[in-house]
PDB file of N, CA, C and O in Angstrom:
ATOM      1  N   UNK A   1       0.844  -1.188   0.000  1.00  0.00           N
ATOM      2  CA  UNK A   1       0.000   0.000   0.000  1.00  0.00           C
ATOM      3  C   UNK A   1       0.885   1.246   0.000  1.00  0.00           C
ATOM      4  O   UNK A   1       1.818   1.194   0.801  1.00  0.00           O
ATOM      5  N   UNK A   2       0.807   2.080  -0.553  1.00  0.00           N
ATOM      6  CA  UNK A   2       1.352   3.507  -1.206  1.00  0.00           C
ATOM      7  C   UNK A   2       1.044   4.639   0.424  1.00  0.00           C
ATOM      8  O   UNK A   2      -0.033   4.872   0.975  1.00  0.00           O
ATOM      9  N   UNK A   3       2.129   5.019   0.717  1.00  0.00           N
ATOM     10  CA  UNK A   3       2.069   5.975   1.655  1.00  0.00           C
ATOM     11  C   UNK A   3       1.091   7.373   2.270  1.00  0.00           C
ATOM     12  O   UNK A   3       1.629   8.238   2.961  1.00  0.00           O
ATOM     13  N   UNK A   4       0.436   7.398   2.107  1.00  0.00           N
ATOM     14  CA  UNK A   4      -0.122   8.759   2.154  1.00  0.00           C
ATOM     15  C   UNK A   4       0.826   9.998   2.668  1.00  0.00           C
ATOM     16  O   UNK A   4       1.700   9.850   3.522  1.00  0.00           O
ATOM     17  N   UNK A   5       0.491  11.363   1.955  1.00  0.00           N
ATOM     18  CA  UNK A   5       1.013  12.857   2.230  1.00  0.00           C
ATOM     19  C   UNK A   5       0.926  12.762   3.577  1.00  0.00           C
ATOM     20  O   UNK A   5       1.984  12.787   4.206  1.00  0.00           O
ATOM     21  N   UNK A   6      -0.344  12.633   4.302  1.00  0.00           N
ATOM     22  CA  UNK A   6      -0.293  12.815   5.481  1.00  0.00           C
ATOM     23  C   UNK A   6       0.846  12.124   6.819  1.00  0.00           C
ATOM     24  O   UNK A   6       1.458  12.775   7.666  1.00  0.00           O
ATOM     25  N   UNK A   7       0.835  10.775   6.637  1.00  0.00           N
ATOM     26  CA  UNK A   7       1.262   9.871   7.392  1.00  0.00           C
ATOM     27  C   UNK A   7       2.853  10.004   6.682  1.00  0.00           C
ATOM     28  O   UNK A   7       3.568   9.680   7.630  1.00  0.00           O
ATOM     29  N   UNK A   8       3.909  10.353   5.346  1.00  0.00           N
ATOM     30  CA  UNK A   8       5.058  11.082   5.282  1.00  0.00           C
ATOM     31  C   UNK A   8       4.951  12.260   6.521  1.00  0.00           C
ATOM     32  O   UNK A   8       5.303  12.001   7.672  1.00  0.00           O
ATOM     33  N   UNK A   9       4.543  13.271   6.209  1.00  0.00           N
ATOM     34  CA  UNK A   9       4.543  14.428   6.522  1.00  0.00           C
ATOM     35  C   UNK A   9       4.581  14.187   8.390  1.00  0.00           C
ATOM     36  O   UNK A   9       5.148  14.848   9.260  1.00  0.00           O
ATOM     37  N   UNK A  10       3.918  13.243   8.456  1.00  0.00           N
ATOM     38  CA  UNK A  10       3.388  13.139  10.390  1.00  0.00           C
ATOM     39  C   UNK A  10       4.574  12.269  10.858  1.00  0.00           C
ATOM     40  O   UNK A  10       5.018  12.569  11.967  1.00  0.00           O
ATOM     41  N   UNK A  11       5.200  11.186  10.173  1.00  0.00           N
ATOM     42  CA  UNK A  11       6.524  11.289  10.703  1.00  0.00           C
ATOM     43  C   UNK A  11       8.031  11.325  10.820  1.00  0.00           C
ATOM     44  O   UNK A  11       8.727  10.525  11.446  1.00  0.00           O
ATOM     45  N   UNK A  12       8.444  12.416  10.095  1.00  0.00           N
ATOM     46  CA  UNK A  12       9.442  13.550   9.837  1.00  0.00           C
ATOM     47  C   UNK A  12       9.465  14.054  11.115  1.00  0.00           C
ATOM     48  O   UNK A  12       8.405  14.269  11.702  1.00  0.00           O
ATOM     49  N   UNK A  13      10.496  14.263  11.607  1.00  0.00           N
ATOM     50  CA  UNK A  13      11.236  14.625  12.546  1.00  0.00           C
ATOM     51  C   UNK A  13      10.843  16.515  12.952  1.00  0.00           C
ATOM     52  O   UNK A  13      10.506  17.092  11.918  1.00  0.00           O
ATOM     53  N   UNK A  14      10.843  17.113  13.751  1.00  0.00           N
ATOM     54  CA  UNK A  14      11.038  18.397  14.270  1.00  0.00           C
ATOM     55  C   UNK A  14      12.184  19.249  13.657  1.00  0.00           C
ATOM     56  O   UNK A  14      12.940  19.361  14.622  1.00  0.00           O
ATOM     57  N   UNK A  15      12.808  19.972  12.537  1.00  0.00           N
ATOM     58  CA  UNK A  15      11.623  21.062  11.956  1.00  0.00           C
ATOM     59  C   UNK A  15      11.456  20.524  10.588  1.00  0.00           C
ATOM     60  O   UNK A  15      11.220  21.317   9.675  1.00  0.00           O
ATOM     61  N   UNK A  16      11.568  19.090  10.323  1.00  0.00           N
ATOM     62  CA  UNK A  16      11.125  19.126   8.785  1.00  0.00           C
ATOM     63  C   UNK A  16       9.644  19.048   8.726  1.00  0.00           C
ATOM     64  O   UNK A  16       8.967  19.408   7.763  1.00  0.00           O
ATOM     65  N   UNK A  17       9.144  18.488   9.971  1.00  0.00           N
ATOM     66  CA  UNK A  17       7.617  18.465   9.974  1.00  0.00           C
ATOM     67  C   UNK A  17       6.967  19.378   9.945  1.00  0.00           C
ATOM     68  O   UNK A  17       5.942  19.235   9.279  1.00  0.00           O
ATOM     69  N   UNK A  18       7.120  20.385  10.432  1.00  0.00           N
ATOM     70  CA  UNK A  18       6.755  21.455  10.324  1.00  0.00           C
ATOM     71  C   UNK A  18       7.024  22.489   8.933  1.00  0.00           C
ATOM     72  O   UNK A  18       6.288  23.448   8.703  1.00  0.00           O
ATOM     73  N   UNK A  19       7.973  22.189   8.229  1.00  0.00           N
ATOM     74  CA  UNK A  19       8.793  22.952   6.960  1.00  0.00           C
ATOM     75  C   UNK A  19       7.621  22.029   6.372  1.00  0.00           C
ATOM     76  O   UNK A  19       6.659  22.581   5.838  1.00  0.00           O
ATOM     77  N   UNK A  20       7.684  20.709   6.456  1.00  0.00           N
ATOM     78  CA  UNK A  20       6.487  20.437   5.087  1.00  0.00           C
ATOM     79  C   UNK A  20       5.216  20.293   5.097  1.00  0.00           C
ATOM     80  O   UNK A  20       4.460  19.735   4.302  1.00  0.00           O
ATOM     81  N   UNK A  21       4.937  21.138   6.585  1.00  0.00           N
ATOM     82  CA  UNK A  21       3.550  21.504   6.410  1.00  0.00           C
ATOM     83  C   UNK A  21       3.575  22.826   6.118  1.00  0.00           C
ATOM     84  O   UNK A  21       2.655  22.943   5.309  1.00  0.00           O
ATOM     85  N   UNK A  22       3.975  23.704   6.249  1.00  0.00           N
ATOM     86  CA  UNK A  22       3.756  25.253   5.827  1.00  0.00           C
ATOM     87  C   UNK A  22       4.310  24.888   4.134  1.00  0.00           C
ATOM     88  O   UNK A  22       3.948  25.569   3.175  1.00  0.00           O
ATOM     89  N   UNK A  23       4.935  24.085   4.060  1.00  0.00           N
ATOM     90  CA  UNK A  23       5.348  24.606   2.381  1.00  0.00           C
ATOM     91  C   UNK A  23       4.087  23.897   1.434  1.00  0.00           C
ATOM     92  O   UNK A  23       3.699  24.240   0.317  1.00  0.00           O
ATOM     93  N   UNK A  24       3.627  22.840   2.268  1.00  0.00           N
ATOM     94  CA  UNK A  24       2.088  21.971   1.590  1.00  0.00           C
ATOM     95  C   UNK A  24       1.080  23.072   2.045  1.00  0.00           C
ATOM     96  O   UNK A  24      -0.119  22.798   2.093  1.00  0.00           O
ATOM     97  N   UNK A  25       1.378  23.878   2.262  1.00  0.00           N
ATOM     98  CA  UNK A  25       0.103  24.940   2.963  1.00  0.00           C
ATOM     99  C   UNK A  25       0.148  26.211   1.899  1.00  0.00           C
ATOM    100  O   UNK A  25      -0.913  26.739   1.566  1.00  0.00           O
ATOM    101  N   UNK A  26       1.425  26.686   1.372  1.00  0.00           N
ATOM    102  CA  UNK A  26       1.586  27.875   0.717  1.00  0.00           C
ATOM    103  C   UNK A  26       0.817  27.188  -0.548  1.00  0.00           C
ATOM    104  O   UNK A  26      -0.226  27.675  -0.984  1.00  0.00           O
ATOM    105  N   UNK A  27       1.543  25.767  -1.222  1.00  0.00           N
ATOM    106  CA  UNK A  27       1.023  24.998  -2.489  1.00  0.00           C
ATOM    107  C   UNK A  27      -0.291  25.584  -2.787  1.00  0.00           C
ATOM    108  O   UNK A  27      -0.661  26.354  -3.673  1.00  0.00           O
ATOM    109  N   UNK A  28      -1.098  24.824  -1.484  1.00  0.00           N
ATOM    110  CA  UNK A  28      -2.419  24.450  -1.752  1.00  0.00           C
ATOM    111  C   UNK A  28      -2.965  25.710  -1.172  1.00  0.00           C
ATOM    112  O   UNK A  28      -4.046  25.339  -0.714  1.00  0.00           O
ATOM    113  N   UNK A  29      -2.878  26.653  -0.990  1.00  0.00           N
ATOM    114  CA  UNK A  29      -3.441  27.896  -0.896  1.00  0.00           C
ATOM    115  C   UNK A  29      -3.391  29.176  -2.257  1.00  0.00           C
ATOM    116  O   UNK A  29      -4.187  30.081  -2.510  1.00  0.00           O
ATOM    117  N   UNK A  30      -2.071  28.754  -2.948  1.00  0.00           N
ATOM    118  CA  UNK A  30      -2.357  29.298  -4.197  1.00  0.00           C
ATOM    119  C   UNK A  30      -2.515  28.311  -5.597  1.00  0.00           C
ATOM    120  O   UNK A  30      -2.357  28.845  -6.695  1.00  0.00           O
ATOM    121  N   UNK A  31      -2.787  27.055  -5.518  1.00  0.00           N
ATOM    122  CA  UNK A  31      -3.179  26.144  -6.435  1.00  0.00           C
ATOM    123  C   UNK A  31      -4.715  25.160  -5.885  1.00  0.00           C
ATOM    124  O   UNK A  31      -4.890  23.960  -6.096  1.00  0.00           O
ATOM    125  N   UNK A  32      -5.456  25.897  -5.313  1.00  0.00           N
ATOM    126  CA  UNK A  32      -6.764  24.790  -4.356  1.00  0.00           C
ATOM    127  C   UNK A  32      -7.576  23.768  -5.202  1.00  0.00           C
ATOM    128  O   UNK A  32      -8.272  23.792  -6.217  1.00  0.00           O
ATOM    129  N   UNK A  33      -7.199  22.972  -4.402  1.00  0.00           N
ATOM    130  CA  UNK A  33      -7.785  21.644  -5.315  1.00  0.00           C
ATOM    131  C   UNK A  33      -6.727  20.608  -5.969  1.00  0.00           C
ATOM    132  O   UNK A  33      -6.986  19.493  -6.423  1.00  0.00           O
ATOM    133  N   UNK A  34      -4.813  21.589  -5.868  1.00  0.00           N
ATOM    134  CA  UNK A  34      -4.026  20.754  -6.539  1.00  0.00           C
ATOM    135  C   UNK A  34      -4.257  19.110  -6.116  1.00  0.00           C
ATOM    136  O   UNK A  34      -4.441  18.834  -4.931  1.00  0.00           O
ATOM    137  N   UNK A  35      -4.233  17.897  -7.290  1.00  0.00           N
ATOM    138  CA  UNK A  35      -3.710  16.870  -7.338  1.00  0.00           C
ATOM    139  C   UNK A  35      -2.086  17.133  -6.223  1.00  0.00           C
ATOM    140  O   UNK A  35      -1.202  17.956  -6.463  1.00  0.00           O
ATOM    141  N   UNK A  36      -2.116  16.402  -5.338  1.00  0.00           N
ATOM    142  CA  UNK A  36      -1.057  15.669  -4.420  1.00  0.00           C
ATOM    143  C   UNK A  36      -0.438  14.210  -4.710  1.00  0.00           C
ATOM    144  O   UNK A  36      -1.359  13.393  -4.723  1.00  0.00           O
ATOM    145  N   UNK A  37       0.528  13.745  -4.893  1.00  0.00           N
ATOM    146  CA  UNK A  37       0.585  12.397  -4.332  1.00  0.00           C
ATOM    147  C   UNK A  37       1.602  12.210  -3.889  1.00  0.00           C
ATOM    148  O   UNK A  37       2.195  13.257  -3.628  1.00  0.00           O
ATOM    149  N   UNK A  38       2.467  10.750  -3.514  1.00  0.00           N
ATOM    150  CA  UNK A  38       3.841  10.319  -3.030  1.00  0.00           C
ATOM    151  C   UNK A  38       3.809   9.705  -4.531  1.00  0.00           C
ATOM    152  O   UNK A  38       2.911   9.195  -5.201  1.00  0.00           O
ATOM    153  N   UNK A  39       5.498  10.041  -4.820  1.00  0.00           N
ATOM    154  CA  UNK A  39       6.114   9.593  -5.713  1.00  0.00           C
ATOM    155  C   UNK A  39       7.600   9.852  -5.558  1.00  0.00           C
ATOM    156  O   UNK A  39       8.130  10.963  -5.542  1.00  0.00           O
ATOM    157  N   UNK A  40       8.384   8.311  -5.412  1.00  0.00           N
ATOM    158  CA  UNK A  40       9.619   8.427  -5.595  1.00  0.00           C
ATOM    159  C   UNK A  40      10.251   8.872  -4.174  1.00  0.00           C
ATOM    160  O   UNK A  40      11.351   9.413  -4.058  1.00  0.00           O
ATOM    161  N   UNK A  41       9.193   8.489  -2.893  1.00  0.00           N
ATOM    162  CA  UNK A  41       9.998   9.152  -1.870  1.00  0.00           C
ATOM    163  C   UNK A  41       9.394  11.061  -1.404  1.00  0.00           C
ATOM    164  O   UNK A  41       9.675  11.608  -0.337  1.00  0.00           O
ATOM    165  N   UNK A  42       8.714  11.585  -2.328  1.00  0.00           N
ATOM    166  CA  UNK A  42       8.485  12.877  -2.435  1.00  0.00           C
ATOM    167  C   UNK A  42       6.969  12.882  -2.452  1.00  0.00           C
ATOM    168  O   UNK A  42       6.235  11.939  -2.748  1.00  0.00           O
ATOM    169  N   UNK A  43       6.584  14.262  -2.036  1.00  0.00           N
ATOM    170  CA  UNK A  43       5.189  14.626  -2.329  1.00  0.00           C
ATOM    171  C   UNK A  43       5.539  15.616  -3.401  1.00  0.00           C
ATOM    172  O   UNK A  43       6.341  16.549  -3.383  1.00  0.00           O
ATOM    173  N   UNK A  44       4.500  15.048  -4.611  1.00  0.00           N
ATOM    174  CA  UNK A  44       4.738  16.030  -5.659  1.00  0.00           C
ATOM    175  C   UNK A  44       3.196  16.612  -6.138  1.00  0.00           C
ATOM    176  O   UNK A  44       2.165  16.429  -5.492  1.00  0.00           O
ATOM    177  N   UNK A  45       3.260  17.069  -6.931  1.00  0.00           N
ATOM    178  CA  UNK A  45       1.564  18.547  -6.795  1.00  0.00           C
ATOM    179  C   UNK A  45       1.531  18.693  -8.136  1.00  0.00           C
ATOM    180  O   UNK A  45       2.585  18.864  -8.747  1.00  0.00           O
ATOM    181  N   UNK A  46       0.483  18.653  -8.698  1.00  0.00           N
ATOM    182  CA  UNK A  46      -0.360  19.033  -9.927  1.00  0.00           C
ATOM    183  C   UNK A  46       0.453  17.619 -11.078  1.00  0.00           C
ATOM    184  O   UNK A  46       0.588  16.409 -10.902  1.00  0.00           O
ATOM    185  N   UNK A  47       0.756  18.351 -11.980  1.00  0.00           N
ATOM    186  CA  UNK A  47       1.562  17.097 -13.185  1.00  0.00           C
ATOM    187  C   UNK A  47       3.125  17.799 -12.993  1.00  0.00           C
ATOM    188  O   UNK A  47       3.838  18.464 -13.744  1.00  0.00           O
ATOM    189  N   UNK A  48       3.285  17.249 -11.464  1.00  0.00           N
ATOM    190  CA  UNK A  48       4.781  17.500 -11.908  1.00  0.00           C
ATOM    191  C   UNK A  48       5.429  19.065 -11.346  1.00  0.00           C
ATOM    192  O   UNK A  48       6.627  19.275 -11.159  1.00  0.00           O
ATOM    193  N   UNK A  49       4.341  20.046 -11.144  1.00  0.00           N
ATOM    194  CA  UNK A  49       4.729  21.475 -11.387  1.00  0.00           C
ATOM    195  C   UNK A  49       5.908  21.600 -10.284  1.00  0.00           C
ATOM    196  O   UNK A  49       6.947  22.122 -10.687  1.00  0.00           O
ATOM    197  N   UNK A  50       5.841  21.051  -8.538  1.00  0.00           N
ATOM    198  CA  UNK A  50       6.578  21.077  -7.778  1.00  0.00           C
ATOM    199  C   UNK A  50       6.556  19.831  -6.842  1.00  0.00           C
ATOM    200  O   UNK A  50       5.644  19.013  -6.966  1.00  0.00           O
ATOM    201  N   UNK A  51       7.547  19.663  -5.897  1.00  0.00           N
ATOM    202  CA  UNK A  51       6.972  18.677  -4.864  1.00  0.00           C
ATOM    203  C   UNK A  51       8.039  19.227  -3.843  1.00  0.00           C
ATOM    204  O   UNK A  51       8.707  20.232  -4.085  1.00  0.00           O
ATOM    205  N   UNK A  52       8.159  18.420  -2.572  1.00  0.00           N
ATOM    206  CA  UNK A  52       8.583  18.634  -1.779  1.00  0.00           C
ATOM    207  C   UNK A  52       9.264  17.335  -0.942  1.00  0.00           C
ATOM    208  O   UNK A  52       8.544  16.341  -0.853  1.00  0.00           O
ATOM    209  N   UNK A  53      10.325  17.288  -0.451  1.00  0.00           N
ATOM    210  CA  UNK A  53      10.886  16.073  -0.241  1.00  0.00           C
ATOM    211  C   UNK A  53      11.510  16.307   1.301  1.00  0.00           C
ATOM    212  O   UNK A  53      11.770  17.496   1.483  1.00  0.00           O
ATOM    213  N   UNK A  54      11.756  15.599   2.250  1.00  0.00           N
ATOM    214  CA  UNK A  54      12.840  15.955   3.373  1.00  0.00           C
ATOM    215  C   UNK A  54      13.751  14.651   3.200  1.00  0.00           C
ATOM    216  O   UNK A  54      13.588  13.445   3.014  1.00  0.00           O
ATOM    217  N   UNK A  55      14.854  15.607   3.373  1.00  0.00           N
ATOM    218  CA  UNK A  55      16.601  14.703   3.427  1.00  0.00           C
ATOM    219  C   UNK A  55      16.916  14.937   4.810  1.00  0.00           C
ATOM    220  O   UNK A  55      16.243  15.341   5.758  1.00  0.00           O
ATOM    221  N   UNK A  56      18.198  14.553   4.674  1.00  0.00           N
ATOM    222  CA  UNK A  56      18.861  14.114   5.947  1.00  0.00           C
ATOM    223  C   UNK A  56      18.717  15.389   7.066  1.00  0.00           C
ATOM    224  O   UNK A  56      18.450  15.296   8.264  1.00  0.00           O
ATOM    225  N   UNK A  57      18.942  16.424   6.387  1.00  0.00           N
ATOM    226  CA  UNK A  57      19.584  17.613   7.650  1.00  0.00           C
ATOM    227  C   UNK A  57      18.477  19.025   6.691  1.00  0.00           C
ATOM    228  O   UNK A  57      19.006  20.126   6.842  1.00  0.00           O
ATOM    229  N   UNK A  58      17.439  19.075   6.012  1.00  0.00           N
ATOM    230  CA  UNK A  58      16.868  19.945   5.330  1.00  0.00           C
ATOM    231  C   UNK A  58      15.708  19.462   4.753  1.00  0.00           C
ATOM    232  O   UNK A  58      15.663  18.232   4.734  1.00  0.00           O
ATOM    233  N   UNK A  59      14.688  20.072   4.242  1.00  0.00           N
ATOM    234  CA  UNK A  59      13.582  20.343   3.208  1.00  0.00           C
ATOM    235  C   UNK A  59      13.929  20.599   1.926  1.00  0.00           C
ATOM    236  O   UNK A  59      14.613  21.623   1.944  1.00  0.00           O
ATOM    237  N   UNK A  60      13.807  20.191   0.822  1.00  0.00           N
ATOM    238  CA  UNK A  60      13.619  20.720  -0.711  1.00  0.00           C
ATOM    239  C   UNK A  60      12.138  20.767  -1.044  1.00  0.00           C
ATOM    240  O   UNK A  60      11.155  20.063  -0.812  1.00  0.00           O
ATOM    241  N   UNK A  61      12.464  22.176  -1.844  1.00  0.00           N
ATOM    242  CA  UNK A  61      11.363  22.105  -2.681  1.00  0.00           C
ATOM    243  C   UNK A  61      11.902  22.437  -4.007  1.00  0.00           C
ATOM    244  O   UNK A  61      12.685  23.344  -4.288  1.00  0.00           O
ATOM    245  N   UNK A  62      11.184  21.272  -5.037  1.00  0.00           N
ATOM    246  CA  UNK A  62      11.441  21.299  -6.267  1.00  0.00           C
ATOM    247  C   UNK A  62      10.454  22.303  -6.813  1.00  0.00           C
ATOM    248  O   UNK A  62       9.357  22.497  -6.290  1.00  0.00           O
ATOM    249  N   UNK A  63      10.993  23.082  -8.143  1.00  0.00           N
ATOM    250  CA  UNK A  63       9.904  24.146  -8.575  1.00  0.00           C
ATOM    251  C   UNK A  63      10.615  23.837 -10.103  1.00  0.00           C
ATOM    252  O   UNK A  63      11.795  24.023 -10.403  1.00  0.00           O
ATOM    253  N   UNK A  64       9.564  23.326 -10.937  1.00  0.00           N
ATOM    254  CA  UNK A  64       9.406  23.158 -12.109  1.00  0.00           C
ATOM    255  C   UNK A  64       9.413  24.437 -13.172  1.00  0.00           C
ATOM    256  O   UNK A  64       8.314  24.761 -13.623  1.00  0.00           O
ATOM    257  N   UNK A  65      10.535  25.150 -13.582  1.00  0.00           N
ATOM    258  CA  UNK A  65      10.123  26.425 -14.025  1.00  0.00           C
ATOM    259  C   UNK A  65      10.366  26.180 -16.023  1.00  0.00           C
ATOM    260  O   UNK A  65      11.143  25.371 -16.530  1.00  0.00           O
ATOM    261  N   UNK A  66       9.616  26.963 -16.635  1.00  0.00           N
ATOM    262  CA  UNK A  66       9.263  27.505 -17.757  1.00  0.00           C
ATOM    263  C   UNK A  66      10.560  28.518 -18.299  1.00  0.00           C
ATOM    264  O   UNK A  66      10.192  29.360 -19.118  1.00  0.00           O
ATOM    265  N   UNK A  67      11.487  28.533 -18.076  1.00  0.00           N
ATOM    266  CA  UNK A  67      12.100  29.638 -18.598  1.00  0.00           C
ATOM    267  C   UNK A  67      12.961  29.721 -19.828  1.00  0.00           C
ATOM    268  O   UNK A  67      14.184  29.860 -19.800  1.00  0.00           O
ATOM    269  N   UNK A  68      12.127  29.612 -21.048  1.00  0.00           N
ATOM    270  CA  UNK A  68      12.606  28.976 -22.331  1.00  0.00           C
ATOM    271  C   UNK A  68      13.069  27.801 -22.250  1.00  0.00           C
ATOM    272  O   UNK A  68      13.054  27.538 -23.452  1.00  0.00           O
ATOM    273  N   UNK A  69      13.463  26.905 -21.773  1.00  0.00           N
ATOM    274  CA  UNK A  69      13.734  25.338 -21.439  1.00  0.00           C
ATOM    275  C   UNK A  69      12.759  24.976 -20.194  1.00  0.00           C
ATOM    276  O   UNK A  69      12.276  25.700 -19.324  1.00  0.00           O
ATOM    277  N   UNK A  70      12.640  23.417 -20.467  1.00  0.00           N
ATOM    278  CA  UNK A  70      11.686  23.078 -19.022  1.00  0.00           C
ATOM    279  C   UNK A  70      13.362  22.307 -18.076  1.00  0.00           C
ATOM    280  O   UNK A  70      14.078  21.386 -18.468  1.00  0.00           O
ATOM    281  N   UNK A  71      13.497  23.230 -16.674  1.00  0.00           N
ATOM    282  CA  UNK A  71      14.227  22.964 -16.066  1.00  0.00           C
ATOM    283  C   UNK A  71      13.590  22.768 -14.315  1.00  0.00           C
ATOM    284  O   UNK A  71      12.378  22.910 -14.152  1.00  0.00           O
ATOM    285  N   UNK A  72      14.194  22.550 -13.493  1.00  0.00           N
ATOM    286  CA  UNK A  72      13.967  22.501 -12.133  1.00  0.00           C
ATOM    287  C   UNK A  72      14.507  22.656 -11.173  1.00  0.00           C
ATOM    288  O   UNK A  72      15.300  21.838 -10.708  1.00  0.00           O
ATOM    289  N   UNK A  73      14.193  23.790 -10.624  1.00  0.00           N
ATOM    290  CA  UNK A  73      14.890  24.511  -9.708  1.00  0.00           C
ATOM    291  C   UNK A  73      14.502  23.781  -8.385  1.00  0.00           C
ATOM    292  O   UNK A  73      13.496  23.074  -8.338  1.00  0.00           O
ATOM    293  N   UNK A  74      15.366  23.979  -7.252  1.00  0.00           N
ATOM    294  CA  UNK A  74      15.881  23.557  -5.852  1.00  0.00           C
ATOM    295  C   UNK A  74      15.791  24.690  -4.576  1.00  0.00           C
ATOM    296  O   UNK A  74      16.718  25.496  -4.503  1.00  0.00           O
ATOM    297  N   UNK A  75      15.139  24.734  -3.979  1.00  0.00           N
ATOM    298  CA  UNK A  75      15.184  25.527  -2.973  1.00  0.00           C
ATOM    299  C   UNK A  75      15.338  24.566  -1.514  1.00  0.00           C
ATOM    300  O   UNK A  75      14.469  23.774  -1.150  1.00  0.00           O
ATOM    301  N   UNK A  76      16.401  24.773  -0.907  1.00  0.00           N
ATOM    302  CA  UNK A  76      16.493  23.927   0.730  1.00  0.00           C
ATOM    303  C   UNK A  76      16.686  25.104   1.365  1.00  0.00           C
ATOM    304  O   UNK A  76      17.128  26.252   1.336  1.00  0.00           O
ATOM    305  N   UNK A  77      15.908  23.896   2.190  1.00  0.00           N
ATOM    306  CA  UNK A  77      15.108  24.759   3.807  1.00  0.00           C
ATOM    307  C   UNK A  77      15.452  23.910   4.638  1.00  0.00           C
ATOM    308  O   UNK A  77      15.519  22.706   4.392  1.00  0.00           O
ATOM    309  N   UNK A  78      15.788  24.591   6.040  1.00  0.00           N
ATOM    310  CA  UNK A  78      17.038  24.055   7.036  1.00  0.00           C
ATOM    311  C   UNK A  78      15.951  24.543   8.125  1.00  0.00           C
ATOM    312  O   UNK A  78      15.632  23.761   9.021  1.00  0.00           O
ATOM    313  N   UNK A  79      15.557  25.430   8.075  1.00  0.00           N
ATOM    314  CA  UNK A  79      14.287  25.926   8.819  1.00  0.00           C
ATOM    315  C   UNK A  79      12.920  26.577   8.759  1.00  0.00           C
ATOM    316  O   UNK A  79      12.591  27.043   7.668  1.00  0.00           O
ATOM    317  N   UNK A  80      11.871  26.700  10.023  1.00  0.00           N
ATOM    318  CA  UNK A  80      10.905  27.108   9.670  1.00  0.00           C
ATOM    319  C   UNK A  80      11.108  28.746   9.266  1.00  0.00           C
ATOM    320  O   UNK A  80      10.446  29.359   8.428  1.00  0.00           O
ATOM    321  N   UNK A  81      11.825  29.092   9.809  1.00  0.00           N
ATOM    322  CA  UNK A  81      11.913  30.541  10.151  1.00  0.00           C
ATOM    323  C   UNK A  81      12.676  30.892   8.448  1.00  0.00           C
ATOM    324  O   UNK A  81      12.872  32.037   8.040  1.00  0.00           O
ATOM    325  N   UNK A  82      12.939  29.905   7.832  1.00  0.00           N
ATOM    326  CA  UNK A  82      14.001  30.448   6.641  1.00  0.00           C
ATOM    327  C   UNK A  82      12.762  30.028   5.235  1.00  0.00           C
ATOM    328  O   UNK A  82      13.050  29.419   4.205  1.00  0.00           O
ATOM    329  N   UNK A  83      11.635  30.478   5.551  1.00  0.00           N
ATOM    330  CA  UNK A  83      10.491  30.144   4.918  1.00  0.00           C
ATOM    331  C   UNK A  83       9.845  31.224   4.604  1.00  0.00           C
ATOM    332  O   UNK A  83       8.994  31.556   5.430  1.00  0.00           O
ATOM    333  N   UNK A  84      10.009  32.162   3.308  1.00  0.00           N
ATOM    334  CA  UNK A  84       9.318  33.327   2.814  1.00  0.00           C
ATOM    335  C   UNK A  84       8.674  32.991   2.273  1.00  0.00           C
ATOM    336  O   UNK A  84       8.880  32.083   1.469  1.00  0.00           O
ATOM    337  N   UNK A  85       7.098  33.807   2.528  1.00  0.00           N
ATOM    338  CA  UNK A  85       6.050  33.237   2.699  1.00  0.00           C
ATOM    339  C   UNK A  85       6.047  33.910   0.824  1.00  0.00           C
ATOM    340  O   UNK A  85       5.841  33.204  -0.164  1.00  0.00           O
ATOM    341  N   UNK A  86       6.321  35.331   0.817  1.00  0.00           N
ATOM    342  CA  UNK A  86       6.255  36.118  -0.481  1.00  0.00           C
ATOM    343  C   UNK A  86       6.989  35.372  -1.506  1.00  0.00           C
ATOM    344  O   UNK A  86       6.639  35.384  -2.686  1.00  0.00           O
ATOM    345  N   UNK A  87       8.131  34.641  -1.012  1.00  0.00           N
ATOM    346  CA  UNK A  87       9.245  34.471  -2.348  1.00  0.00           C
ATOM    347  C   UNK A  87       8.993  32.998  -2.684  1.00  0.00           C
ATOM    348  O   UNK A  87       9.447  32.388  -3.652  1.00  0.00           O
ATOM    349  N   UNK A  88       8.094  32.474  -1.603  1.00  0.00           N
ATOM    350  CA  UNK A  88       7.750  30.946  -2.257  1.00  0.00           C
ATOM    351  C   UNK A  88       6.590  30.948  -3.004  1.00  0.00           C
ATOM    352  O   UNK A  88       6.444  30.282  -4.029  1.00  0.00           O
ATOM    353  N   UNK A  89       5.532  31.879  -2.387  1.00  0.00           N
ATOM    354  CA  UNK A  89       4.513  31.818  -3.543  1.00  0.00           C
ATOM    355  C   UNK A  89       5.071  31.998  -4.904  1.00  0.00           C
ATOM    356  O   UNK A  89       4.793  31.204  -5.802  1.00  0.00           O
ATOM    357  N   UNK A  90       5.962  33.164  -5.112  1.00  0.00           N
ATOM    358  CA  UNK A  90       6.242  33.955  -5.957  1.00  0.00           C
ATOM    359  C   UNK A  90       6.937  32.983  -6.951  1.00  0.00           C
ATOM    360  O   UNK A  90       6.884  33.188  -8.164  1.00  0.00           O
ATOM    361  N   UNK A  91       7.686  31.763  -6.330  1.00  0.00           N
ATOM    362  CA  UNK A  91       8.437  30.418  -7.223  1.00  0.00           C
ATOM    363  C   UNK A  91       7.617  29.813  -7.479  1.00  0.00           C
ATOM    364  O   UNK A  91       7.680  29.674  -8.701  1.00  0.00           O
ATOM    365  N   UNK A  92       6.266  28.971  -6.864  1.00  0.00           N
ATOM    366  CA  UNK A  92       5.818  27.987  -7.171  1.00  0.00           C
ATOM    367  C   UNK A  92       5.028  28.569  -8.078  1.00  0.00           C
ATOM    368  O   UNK A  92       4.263  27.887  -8.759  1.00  0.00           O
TER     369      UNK A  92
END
């Protein structure tokens, strides 16, 4: 049986648990209704557009960008506090 977002997300350690709930919170507050799933270890959102993963010592968030090539950008997060609320909407 395939993991659920929730039950990843619930047990992750103190502050990734928290990093990947505010960053699943910014997602789905400016995409409502996005498609979620686990894939590959990751929660990823819509077809691909971003997901979000926790590693050893940080948070990534992948951001799928458009900028004359289809490439994918990396943002790690080490903390809650290192979480702009403006500059992540502004990526995803």
């Amino acid at each position: 049986m395939r993991e659920t977002v929730d039950v990843y997300i619930n047990k992750q350690n103190s502050p990734k648990k928290e990093i990947l709930t505010e960053l699943r919170r910014l997602i789905k507050n400016k995409y409502p209704g996005v498609k979620e799933e686990m894939l590959m270890g990751a929660v990823r959102f819509g077809d691909n557009k971003c997901y979000i993963i926790s590693l050893a010592d940080r948070v990534n968030l992948g951001i799928l960008s458009f900028d004359g090539k289809k490439t994918m950008k990396t943002k790690e997060i080490k903390a809650l506090k290192d979480i702009n609320e403006a500059e992540i909407t502004r990526l995803i």
